[in-house]
C-alpha positions in Angstrom: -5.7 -8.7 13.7 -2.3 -7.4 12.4 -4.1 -4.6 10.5 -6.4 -3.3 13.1 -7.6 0.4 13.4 -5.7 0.7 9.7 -7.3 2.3 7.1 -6.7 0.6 3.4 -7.1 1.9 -0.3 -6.6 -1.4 -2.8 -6.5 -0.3 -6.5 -8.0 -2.4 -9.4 -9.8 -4.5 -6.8 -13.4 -4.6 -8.1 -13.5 -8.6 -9.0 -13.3 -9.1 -5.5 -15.8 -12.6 -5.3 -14.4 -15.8 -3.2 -14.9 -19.0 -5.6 -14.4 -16.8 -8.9 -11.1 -15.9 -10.6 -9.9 -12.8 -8.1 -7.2 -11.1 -8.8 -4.5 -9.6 -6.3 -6.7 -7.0 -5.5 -9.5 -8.7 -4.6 -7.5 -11.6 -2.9 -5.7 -8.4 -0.8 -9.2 -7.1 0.3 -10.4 -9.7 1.9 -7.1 -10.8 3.9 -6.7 -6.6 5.2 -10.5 -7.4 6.4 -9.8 -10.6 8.2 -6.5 -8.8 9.9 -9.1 -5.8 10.7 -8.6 -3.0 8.6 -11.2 -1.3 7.3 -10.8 -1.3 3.2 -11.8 1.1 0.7 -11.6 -0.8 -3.2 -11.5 1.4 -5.9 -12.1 0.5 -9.7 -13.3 1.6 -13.0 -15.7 -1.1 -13.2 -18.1 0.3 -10.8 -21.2 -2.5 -10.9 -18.7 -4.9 -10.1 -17.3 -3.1 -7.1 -20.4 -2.3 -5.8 -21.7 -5.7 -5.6 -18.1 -7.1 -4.4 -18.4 -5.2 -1.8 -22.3 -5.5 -0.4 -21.2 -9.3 -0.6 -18.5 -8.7 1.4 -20.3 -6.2 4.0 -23.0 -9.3 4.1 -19.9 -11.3 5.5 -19.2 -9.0 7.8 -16.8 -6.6 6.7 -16.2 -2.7 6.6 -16.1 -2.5 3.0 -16.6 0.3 0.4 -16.6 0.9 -3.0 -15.2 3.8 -5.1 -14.8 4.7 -8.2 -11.2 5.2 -9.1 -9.8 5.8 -12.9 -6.5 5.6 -11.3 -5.2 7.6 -15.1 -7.1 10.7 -13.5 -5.5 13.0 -11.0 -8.8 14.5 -10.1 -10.9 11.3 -9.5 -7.4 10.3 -7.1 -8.4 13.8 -5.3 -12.0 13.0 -4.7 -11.3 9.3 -3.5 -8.8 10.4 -1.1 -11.0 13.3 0.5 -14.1 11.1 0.9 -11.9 8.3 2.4 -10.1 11.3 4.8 -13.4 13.1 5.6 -14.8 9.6 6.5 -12.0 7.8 8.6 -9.9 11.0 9.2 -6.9 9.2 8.1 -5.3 6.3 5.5 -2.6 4.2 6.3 -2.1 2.2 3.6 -2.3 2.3 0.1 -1.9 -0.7 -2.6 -1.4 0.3 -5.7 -2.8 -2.7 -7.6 -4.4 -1.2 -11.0 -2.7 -2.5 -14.1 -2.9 -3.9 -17.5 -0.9 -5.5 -19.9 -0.7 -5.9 -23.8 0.6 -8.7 -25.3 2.1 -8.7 -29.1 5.3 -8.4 -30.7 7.1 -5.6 -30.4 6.7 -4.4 -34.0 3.0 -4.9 -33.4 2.9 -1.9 -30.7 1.2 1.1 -31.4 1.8 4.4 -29.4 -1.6 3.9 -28.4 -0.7 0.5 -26.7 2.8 2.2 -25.4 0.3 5.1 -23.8 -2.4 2.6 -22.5 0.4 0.5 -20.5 2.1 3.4 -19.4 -0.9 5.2 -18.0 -2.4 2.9 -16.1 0.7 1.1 -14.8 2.7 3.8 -14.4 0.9 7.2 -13.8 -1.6 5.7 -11.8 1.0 5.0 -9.1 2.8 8.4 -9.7 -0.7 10.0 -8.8 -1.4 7.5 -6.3 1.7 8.1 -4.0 1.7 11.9 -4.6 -2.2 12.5 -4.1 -2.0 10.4 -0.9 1.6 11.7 0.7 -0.3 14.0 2.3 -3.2 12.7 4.2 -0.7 9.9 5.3 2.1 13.3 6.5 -0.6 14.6 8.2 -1.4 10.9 10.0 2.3 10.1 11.3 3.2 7.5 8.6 2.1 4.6 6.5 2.5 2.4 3.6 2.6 2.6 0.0 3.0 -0.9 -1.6 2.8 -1.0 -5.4 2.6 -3.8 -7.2 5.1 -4.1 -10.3 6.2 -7.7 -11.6 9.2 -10.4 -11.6 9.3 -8.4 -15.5 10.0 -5.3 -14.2 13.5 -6.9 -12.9 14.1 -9.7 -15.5 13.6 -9.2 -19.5 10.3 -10.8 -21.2 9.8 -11.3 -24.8 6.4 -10.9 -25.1 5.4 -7.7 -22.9 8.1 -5.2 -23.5 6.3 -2.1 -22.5 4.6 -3.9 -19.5 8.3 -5.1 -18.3 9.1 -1.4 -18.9 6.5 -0.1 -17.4 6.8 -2.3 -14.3 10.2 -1.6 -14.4 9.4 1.8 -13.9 7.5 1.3 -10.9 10.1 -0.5 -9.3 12.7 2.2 -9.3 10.0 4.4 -8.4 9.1 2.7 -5.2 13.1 3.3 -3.7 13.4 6.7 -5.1 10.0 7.8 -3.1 11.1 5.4 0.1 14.2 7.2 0.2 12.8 10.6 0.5 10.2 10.1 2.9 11.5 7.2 5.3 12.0 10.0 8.1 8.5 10.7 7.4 8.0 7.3 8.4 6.2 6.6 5.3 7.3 3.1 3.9 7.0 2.5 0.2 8.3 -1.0 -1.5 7.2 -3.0 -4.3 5.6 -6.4 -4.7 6.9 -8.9 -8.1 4.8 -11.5 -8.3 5.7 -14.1 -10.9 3.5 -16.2 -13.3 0.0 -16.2 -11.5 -2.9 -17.6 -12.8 -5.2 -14.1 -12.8 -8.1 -12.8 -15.5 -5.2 -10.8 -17.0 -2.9 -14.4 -17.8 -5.9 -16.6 -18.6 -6.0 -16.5 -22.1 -2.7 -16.8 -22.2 -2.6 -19.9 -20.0 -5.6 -21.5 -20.9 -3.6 -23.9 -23.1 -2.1 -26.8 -21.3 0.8 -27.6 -23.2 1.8 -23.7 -22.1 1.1 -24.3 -18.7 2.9 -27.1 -18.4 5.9 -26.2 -20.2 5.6 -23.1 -17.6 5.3 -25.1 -14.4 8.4 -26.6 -15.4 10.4 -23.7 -15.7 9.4 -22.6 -12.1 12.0 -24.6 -9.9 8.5 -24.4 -7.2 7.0 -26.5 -10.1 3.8 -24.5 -9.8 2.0 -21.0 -10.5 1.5 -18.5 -7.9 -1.6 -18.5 -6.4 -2.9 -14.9 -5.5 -3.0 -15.9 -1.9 0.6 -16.0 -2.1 1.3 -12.1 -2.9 -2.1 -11.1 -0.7 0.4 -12.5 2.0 3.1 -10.5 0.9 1.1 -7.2 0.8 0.0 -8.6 4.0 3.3 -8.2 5.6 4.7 -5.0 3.9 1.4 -3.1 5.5 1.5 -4.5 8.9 3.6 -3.0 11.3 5.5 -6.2 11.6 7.6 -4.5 8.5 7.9 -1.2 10.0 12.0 -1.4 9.0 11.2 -2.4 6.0 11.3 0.2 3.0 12.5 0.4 -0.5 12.4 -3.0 -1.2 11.4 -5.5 -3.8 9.3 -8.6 -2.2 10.0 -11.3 -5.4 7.1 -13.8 -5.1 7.5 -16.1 -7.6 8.4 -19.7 -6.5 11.8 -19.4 -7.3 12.0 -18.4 -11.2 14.0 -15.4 -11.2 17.2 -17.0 -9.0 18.1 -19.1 -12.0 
């Protein structure tokens, strides 16, 4: 029960179904309900949500779904005032919603350089601002956003994701630093190559899989388990000194 009496918002976390292909969001909603916090998972893709989390109430869990676009400063507003009005606090917040475009550079529209931006970056600007409050007002908590081992190493075939991540990572210490007498913790999460809906086309092939696995000195993709863990940590108080940092998960690949 490291999470118990905590009170969790998880971004981008409406595919949230054991035995199907979860993403971090989903894979971190379930571990913060096993540790005992209560989660709120917020979305865009609201029928998916909503059954994610009945099923998940069925298993026993305090669950519940809200709509989230998290591009929209006034939808952040609403979700954070039912959650507060509800639990009278949140502790933690995972800002997990993202996206990413894959072409050649000269290939990128503004449109594509808006779409990645938006989602990946202003929806964890409005994220930590719109919830900085509630969490001032409650004695502390923690903001763990989720970036990528391309925000901190250079990739070829996502340029304005690895900018856009990288964004998010400098992001994370800036806003740590201002508020850790607030006790408010904020630190990233940079997983590495993860077998999620967002990589599957782009993994489906074997030869690129394998050619992958090799490259990772852990000989293997990370699982979503792995960075649930992670998240798991940096909420818990077990990490209560722990703020403005980088938790790299990702079986080795960016030490060589």
């Amino acid at each position: 029960m490291r999470l118990e009496g905590k009170i969790s918002l998880i971004t981008g976390a409406a595919n949230a179904f054991l035995g199907k292909s979860m993403g971090f969001g989903g894979a971190t909603a379930h571990l913060f309900c096993r540790e005992g916090s209560k989660v709120i998972i917020s979305d865009v893709n609201d029928d998916l949500g909503e059954s994610a989390a009945l099923k998940m109430r069925d298993s026993g869990f305090d669950v519940t779904y809200s709509h989230l676009d998290v591009t929209s400063e006034s939808e952040w507003k609403t979700a954070i005032n039912l959650i507060t009005s509800k639990y009278g606090k949140l502790d933690v917040l995972v800002n997990n919603a993202g996206t990413c475009i894959t072409k050649k550079f000269e290939d990128f529209t503004e449109a594509d350089w808006i779409k990645d931006m938006d989602v990946n970056v202003k929806g964890v600007f409005l994220g930590t601002k719109n919830v900085l409050p509630a969490m001032l007002s409650g004695g502390g908590g923690s903001i763990i956003n989720i970036s990528s081992i391309s925000g901190i190493v250079g990739s070829p075939n996502v340029p304005v994701y690895s900018a856009a991540k990288g964004a998010v990572r400098i992001f994370s210490k800036s806003i740590a630093l201002q508020y850790a007498k607030q006790n408010i913790r904020v630190n990233s999460v940079h997983p590495g190559f993860a077998n999620t809906q967002m990589t599957k086309v782009e993994f489906e092939s074997f030869s690129v899989l394998k050619d992958l696995e090799e490259k990772i000195p852990m000989g293997r993709l990370c699982d979503i388990k792995d960075v649930a863990f992670g998240i798991l940590y940096l909420a818990s108080d077990e990490s209560s000194y722990v703020t403005g940092v980088e938790l790299v998960i990702d079986g080795g690949f960016t030490a060589q």
